[in-house]
C-alpha positions in Angstrom: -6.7 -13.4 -14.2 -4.2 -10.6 -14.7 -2.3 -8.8 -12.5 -1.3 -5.1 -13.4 1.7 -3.9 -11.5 1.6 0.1 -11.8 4.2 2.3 -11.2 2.9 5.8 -9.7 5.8 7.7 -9.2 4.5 10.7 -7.7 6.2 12.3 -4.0 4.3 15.7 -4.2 3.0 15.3 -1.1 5.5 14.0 1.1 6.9 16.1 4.0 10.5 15.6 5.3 12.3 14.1 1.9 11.8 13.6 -1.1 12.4 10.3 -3.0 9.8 8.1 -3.3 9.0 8.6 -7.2 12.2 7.2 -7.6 10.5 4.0 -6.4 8.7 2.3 -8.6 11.9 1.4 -11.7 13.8 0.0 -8.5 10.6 -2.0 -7.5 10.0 -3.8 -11.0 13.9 -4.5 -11.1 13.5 -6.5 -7.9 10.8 -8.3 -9.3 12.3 -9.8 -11.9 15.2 -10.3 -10.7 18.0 -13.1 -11.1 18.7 -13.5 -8.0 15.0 -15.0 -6.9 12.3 -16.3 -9.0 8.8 -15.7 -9.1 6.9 -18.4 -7.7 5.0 -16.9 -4.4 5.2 -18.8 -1.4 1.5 -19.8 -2.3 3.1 -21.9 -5.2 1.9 -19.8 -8.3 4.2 -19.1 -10.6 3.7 -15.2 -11.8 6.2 -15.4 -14.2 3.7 -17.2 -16.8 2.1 -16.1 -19.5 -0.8 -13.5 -18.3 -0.2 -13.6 -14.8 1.8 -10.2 -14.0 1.1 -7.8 -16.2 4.9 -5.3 -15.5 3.0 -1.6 -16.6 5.4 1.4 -16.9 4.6 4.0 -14.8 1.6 5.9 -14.9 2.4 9.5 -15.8 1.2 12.1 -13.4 1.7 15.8 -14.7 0.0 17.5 -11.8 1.8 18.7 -8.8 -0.3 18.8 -5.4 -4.0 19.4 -5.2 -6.9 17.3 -6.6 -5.4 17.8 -10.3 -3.0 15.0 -9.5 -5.1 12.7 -8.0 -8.1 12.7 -11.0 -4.5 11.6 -13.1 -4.0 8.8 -10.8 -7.8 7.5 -10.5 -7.9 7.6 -13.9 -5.0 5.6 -14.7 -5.9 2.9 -12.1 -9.4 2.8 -13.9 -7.9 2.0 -17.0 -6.3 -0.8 -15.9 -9.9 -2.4 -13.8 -12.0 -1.4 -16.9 -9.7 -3.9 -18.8 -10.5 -6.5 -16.5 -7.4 -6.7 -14.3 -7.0 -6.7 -11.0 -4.1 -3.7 -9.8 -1.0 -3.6 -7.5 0.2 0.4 -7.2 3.8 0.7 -6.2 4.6 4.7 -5.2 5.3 6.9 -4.6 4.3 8.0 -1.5 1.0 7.4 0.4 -1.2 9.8 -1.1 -1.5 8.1 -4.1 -3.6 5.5 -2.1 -6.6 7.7 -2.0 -7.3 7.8 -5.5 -5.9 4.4 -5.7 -8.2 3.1 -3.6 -11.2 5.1 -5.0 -10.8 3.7 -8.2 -11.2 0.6 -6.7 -14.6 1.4 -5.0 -15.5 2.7 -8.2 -15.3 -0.7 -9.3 -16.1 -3.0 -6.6 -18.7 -0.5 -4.0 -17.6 0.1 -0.6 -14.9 -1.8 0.3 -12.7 -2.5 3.5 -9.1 -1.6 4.0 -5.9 -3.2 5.8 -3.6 -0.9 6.3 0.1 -1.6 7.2 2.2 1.6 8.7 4.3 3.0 11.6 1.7 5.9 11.2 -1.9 6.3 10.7 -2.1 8.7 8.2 -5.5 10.2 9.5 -4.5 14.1 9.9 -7.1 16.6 9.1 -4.8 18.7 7.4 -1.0 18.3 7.9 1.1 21.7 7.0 -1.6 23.0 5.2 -1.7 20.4 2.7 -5.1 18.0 3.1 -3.9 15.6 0.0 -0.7 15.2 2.0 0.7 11.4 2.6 0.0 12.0 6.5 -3.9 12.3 5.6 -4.9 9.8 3.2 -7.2 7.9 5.7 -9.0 10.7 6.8 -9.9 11.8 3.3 -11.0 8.0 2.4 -13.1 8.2 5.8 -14.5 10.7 5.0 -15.7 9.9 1.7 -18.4 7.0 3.6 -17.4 4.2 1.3 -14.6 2.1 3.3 -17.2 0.0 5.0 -13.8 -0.8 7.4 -10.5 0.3 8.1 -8.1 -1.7 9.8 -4.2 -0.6 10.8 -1.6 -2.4 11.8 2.0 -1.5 13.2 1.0 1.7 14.4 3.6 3.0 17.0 3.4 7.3 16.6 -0.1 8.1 17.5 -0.6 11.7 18.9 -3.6 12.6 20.4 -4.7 14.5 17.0 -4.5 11.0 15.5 -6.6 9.4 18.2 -9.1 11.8 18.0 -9.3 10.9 14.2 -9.6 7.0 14.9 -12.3 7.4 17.4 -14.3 9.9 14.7 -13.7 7.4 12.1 -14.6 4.2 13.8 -10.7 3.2 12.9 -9.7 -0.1 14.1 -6.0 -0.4 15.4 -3.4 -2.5 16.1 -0.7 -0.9 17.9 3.0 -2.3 17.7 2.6 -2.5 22.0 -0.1 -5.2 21.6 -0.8 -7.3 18.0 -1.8 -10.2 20.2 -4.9 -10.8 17.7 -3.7 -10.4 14.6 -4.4 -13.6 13.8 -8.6 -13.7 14.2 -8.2 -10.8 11.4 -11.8 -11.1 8.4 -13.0 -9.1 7.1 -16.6 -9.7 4.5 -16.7 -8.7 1.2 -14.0 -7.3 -1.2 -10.5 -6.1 0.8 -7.7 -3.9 -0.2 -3.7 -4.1 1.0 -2.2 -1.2 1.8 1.3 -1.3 2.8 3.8 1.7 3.7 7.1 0.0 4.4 7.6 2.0 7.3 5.3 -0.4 8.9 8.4 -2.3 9.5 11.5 -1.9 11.6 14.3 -0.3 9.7 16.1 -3.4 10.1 14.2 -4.6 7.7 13.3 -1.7 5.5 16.0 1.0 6.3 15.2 2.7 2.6 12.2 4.5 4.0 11.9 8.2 4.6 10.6 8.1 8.2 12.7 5.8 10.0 10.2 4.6 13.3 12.0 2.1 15.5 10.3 -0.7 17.3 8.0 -1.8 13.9 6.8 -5.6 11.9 9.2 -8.0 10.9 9.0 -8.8 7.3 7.6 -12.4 8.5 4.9 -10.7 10.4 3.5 -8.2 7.4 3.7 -11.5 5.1 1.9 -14.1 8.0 -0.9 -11.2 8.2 -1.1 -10.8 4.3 -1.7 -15.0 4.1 -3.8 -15.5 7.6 -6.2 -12.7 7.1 -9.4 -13.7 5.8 -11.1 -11.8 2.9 -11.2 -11.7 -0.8 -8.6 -9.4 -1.6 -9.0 -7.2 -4.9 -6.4 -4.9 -4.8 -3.3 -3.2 -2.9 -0.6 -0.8 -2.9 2.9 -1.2 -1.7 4.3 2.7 -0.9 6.7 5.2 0.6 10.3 3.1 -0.7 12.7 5.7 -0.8 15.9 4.3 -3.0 18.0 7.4 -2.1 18.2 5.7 1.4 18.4 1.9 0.9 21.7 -0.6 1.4 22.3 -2.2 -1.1 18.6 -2.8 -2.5 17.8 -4.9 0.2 13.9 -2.4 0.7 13.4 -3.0 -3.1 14.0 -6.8 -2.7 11.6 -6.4 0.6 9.1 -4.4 -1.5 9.1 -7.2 -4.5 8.6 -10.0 -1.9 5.5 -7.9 -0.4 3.8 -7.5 -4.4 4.8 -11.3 -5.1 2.6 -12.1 -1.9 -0.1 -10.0 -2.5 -0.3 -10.8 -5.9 -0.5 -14.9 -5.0 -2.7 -14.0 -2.1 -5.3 -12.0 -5.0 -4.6 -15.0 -7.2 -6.1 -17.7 -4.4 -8.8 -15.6 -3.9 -9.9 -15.4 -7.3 -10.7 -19.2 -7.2 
């Protein structure tokens, strides 16, 4: 099996800063990096031949709108319809919608784990529905996540709350994770991690920094305890513009090596 990593560097719909289609150059670099190698903890080696699949970055013309995202479902498709399975590294959040639709496309309705400080379920935030605060609700919406899942959340607002009770969203709230661990979900699963899930300890090169969030060694216990065959994921929202000394790309490289060993056991 072959693992496409694809670069979507597309921050059109981020509010606060820009930055995050910068991302994915820094990401690869981390992954291939000297200073590690690239066995996963699960002991597969995704440096041989016709295991990691290093794509350059899909080229998205559009700016906001639904333009944009047809760009980005189409360039994930390409990469299914050859038979490979597909890590996305943005870019910000909203490219996990069409991300993820591609994905149904391909596999039916499918369930989602979702790792951020935020839940990304607005209606319509500033005026923009495609924005990277309302991916969720517009995958919700569509009826074809059979189940959504977040973890780390820690900035809900009543809005938000609202959404999650519409949606049926489950949620695991940084003020209680205490069964993170009995996590399974049936049938095929997606990742999707925004590194602000984690404390900016760990991740400082984010554009929202949200105190009080995952340890690196929680978001990677969860990625290996959770049951569920795992087809996909995204890791998003690295902003290189505020990073120290790489240290978010090197997180962000860890994260796809993990998912990509976890998608590799589960292809067994």
């Amino acid at each position: 099996m072959t693992i496409t990593l694809l670069g979507i560097p597309h921050d059109c719909n981020s509010s606060f800063l820009g930055g995050t289609a910068q991302a994915p150059k820094p990401i690869r670099e981390a992954v291939l990096s000297d200073s590690a190698n690239m066995f996963c903890e699960a002991g597969h080696d995704l440096g041989a031949p016709g295991v990691l699949d290093i794509a350059d970055d899909l080229a998205v013309t559009a700016l906001r709108g639904q333009s944009g995202f047809d760009e980005i479902f189409a360039g994930v498709t390409r990469h299914l319809d050859q038979g490979n399975q597909v890590i996305s590294i943005g870019g910000d959040h909203s490219i996990s919608y069409p991300a993820i639709m591609a994905h149904i496309e391909r596999h039916g309705p499918l369930s989602v784990l979702h790792f951020d400080a935020h839940p990304d379920l607005y209606d319509d935030f500033e005026g923009n529905p495609f924005s990277h605060a309302s991916p969720f609700a517009r995958l919700m919406e569509s009826g074809k996540v059979r189940r959504l899942v977040q973890v780390g959340i820690r900035t809900l607002n009543t809005h938000q709350r609202e959404q999650a009770a519409r949606f049926g969203v489950e949620q695991h709230e940084m003020r209680d994770l205490s069964d993170l661990d009995t996590l399974c979900f049936d049938g095929p699963l997606y990742i999707s991690i925004d590194l602000d899930a984690l404390d900016p300890a760990y991740a400082p090169g984010v554009s929202h920094h949200e105190p009080g969030g995952l340890s690196t060694r929680q978001v990677l216990d969860c990625i290996h305890k959770t049951r569920g065959r795992l087809i996909g994921g995204d890791v998003v929202e690295y902003n290189p513009t505020r990073d120290f000394n790489g240290v978010t790309a090197m997180v962000a490289a860890k994260l796809v090596k993990e998912l990509a060993g976890r998608m590799l056991d589960d292809a067994v």
